[in-house]
C-alpha positions as CSV (number, residue, x, y, z in Angstrom):
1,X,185.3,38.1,51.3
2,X,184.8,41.3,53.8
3,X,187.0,43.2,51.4
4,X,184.8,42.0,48.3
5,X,181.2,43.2,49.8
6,X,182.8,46.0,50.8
7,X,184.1,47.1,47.2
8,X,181.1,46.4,46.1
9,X,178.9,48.3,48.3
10,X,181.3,51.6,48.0
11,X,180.9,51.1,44.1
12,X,176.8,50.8,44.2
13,X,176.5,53.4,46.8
14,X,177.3,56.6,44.2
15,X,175.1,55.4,42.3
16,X,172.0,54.7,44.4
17,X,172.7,58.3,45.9
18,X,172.4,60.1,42.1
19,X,168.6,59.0,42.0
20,X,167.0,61.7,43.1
21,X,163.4,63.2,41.8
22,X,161.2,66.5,42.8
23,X,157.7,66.5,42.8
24,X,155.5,68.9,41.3
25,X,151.9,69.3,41.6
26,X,149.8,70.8,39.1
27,X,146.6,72.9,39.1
28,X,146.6,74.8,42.9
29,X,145.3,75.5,45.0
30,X,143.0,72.0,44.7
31,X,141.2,70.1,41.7
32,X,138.3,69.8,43.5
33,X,135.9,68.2,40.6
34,X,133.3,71.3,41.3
35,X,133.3,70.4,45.2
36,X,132.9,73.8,47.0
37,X,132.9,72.5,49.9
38,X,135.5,74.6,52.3
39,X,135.8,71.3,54.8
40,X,136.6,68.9,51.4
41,X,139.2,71.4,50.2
42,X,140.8,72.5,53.9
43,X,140.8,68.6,54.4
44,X,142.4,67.7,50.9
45,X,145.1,70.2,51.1
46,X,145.8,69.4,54.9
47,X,146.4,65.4,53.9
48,X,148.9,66.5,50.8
49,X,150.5,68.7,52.8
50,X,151.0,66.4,56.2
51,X,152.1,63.8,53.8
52,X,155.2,65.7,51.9
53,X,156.1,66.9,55.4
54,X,156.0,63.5,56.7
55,X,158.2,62.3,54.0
56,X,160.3,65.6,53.8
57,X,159.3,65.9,50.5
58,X,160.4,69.8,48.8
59,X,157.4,69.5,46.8
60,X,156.5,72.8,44.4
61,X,152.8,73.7,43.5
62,X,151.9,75.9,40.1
63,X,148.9,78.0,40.6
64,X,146.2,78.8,38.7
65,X,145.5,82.4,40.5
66,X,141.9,82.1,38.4
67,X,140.7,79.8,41.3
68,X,141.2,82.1,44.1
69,X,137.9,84.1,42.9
70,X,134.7,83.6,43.6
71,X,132.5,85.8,41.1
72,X,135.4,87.6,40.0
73,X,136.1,88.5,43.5
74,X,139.2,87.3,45.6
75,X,138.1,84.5,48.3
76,X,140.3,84.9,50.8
77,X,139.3,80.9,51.9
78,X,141.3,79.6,48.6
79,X,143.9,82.2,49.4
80,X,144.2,80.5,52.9
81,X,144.9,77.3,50.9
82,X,147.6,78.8,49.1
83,X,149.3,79.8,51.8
84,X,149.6,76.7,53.2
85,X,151.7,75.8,51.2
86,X,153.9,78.8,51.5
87,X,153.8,78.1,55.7
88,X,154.8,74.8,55.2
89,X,157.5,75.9,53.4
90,X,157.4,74.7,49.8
91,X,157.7,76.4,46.6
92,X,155.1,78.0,44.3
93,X,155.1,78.2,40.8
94,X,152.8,80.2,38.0
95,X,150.7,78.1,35.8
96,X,149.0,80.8,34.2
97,X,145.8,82.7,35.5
98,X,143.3,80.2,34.0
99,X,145.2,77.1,32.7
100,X,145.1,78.8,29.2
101,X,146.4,76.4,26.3
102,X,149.4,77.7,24.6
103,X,148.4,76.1,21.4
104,X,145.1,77.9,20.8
105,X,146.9,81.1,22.2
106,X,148.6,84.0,20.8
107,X,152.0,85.2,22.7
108,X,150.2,88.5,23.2
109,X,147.5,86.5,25.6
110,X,149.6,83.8,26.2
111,X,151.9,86.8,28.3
112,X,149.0,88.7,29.8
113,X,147.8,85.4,31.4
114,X,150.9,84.2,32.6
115,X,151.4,88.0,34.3
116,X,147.6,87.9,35.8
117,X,148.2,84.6,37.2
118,X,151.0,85.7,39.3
119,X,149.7,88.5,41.4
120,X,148.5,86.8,44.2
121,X,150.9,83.7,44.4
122,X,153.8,86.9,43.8
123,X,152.3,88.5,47.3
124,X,151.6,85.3,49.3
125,X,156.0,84.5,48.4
126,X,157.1,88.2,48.9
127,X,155.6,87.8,52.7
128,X,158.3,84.8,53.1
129,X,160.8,86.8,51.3
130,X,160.8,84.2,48.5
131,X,161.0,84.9,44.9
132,X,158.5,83.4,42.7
133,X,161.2,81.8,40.1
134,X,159.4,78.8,37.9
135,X,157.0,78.7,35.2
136,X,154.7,75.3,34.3
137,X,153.0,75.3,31.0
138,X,149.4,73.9,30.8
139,X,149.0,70.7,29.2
140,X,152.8,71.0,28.7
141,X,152.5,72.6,25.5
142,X,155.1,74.7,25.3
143,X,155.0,75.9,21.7
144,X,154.2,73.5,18.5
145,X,157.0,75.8,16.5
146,X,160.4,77.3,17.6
147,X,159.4,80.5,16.9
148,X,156.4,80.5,18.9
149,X,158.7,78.6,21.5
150,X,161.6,80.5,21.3
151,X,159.2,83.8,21.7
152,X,157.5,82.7,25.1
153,X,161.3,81.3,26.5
154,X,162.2,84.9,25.6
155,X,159.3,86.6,27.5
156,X,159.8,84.2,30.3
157,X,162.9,85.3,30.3
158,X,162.3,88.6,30.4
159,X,160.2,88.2,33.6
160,X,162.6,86.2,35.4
161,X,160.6,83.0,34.8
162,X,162.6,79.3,34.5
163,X,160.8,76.8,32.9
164,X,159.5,74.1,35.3
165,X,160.0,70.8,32.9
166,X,158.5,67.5,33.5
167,X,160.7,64.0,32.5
168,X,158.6,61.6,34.3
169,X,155.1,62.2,33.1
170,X,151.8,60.2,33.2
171,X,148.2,60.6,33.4
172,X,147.5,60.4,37.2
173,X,144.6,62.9,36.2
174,X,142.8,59.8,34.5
175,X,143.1,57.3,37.9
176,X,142.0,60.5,40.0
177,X,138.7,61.6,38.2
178,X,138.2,57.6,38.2
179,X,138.9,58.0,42.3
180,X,136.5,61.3,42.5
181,X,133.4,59.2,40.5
182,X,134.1,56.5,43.6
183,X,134.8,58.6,46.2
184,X,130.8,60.5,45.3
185,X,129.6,57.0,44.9
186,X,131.2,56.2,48.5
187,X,132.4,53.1,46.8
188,X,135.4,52.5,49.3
189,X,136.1,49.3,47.6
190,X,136.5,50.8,44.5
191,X,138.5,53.2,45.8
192,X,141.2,51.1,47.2
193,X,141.4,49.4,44.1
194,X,142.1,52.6,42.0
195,X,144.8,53.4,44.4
196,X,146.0,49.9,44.3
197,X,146.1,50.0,40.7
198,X,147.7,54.0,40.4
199,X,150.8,53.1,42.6
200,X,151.6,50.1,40.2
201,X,150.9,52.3,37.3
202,X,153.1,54.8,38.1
203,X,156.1,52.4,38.8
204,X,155.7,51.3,35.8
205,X,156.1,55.3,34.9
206,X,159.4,55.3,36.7
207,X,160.9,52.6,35.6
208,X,159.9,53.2,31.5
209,X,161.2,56.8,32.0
210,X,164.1,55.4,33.9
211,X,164.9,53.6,30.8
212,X,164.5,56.3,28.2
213,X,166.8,58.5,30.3
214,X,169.4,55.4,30.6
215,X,169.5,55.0,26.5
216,X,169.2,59.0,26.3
217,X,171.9,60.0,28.4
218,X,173.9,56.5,29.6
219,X,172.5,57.5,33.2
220,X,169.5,58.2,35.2
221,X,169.4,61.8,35.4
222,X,167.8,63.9,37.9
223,X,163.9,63.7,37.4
224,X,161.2,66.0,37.8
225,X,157.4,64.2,38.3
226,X,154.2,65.5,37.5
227,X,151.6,65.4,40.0
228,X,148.2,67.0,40.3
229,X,147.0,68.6,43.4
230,X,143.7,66.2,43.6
231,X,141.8,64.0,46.2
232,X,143.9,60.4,45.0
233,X,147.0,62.2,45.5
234,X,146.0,63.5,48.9
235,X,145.3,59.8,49.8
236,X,147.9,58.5,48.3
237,X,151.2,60.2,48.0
238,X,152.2,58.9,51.1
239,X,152.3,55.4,49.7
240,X,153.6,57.2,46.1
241,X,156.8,58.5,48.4
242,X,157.6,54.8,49.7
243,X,157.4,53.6,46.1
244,X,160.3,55.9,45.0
245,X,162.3,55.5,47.9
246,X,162.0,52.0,47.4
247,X,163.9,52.1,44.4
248,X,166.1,53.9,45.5
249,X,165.4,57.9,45.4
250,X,166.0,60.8,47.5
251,X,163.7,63.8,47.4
252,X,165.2,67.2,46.3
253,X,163.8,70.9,44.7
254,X,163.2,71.8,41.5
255,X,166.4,73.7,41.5
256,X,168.4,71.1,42.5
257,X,166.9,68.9,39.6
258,X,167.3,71.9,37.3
259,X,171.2,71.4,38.0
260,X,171.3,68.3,36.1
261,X,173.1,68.7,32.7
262,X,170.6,66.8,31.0
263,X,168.2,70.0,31.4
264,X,170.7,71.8,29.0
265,X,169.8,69.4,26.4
266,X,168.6,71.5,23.2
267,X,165.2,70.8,21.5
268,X,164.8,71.3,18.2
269,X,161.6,69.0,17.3
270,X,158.2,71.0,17.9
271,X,154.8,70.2,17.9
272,X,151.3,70.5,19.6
273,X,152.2,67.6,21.8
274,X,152.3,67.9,25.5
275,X,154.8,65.3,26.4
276,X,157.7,64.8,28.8
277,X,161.0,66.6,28.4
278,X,162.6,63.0,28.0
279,X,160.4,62.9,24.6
280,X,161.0,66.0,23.4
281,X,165.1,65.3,24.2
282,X,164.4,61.8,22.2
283,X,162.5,63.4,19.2
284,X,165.5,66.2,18.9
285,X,168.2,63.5,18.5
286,X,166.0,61.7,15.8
287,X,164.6,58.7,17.9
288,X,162.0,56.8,15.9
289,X,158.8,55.0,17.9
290,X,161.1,52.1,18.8
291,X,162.8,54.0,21.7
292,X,159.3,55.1,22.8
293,X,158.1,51.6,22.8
294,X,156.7,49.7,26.3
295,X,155.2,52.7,27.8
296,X,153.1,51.9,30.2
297,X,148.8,51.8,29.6
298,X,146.1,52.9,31.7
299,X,143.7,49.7,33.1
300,X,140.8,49.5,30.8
301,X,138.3,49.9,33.6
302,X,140.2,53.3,34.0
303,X,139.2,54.4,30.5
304,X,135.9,53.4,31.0
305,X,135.0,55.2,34.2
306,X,136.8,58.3,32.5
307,X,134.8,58.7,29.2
């Protein structure tokens, strides 16, 4: 019987070990709903941060350098946010200067923004001797033609940029405006309930895109999670660690997710859609809407408070 359990356990071992994810958080250096406030914003990015460090979490955070000015005038304060990040040892990313939308952008634009928005995020790395490497489109539109795709991948490329991808993607922008509306309101009660209801939500999110890469690939590949750098996730990250290492996942950098094969995986289906990498994979190799079905929906009240 000893001999059993223990054949079993070395066979389920390997592949408990192969889940791993990395979190990356959107929209530096905070989406502070129009709170100025420097003690709201110092606070907010002091509770992220002592949470992913708590957890040893390698998180990476895209910029959008457009935030750091204040009347077109660099503040050093949201500079001081920024590097944070950088002291506490996690990665940085560009996410253009002002969040600009690919679709309704011409390369020409497309390329001056993604070049302003590195200037100060390029500085704060060079001081740490680190390279700024990764590139996150806005919305996650990334080009609704190959040409236009294949032209940015080509300037990226040409500016030592590697595409930041998302596979496990969700609306946790939706449950935090919801959480900001509350948190005004000081309705704690709603509040907990929000958070309550986000951490169910995005197991749900784990375990549908968990799925789509099992009947993709025949395996759960590497994932990369999209996270936004807001007050719910400040709160609540914490919590959103336990619930992936409770099934089963180890936290690891972008660049050791980007060593998955699965990242090789060509796309050839465009569109103005900003959807996960595991769609755009799915739409390549000619899935119809059944392999998308089950996804996951946002609570009513959600929607409501969000309108």
């Amino acid at each position: 019987m000893f001999k059993l359990i223990l054949a079993v356990l070395i066979c389920v071992t390997p592949a408990l070990a192969q889940k791993k994810v990395c979190f990356t958080i959107d929209d530096l250096p905070v989406v502070s709903y129009s709170i100025s406030d420097s003690v709201f914003q110092r606070t907010l990015t002091n509770d992220l941060l002592n949470k992913l460090s708590e957890h040893q979490i390698p998180a990476i955070g895209f910029v959008n350098e457009f935030k750091l000015y204040t009347n077109d005038i660099l503040n050093p304060f949201q500079v001081s946010l920024l590097k944070q990040w950088v002291d506490a040892n996690l990665g940085l990313g560009n996410h253009t200067f002002s969040h600009l939308d690919y679709n309704n952008a011409s390369l020409n634009t497309y390329g001056k923004e993604i070049l302003k928005g590195e200037l100060q995020t390029r500085k704060l790395l060079t001081a740490r001797n680190k390279p700024l490497r990764y590139f996150r489109h806005p919305y996650l539109h990334a080009g609704d033609t190959k040409a236009k795709s294949d032209s940015l991948e080509q300037f990226l490329k040409a500016h030592q940029y590697i595409i930041a991808p998302v596979t496990i993607d969700n609306v946790d922008y939706l449950f935090a405006l919801a959480y900001h509306r509350a948190y005004v309101k000081k309705d704690s009660v709603l509040m907990s309930r929000i958070g309550t209801d986000y951490l169910a939500y995005m197991e749900k999110m784990l375990h549908y895109y968990e799925t789509l890469s099992v009947a993709l690939f025949g395996r759960n590949i590497h994932h990369t999670l999209l996270l936004h750098a807001n007050l719910l996730n400040a709160h609540y990250i914490g919590k959103l660690a336990e619930v992936y290492k409770h099934n089963g996942y180890a936290f690891i950098s972008l660049g050791e997710a980007l060593q998955d094969k699965a990242y090789e995986t060509e796309i050839t289906r465009f569109g103005k859609w900003g959807i996960s990498w595991i769609d755009r994979w799915a739409l390549s190799q000619g899935k119809g809407n059944d392999f998308f079905k089950g996804e996951p929906v946002v609570p009513d009240y959600i929607s409501e408070m969000t309108k």
